[in-house]
C-alpha positions, 0 to 999 in steps of 0.5 A, a space after each residue: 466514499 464507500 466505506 463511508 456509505 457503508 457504515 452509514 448504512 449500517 448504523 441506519 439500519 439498512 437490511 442486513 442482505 444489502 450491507 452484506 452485497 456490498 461488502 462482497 462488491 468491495 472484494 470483488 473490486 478489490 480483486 479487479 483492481 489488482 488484476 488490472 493493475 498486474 495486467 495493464 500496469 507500465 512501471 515508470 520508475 528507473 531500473 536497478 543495476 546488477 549490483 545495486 541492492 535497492 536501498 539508499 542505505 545499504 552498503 552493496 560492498 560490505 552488506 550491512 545497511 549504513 542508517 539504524 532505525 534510530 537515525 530514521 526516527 531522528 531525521 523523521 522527528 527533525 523535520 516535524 
């Protein structure tokens, strides 16, 4: 919605010193998000084990992923 209220504004032609404030208002959000996010985030997710790597595709033992790029594009493709 913002972004939306900003290039409208800007193609209106509202004065340049407000669309230059909001977008100086729009890092500052994006900077207090993060922070909050950082600082007030709780990960509900599940844990990884000592050995677990992380992916689905990748083999632990012999440390080579299992799936190529190619079978992804192919899985992605089959569905659509």
């Amino acid at each position: 919605m913002f972004l939306i209220a900003y290039v409208s504004f800007s193609y209106a032609g509202v004065s340049d010193g407000f669309i230059i404030s909001m977008f100086v208002f729009s890092q500052i959000m994006v900077v207090a998000f993060v922070i909050l996010v950082i600082k007030y985030g709780v990960y509900s997710g599940g844990s990884l084990d000592e050995k677990e790597f992380g992916y689905e595709d990748y083999d632990t033992e012999n440390e080579y992923f299992t799936s190529s790029t190619r079978d992804v594009i192919d899985q992605l493709t089959e569905k659509s």
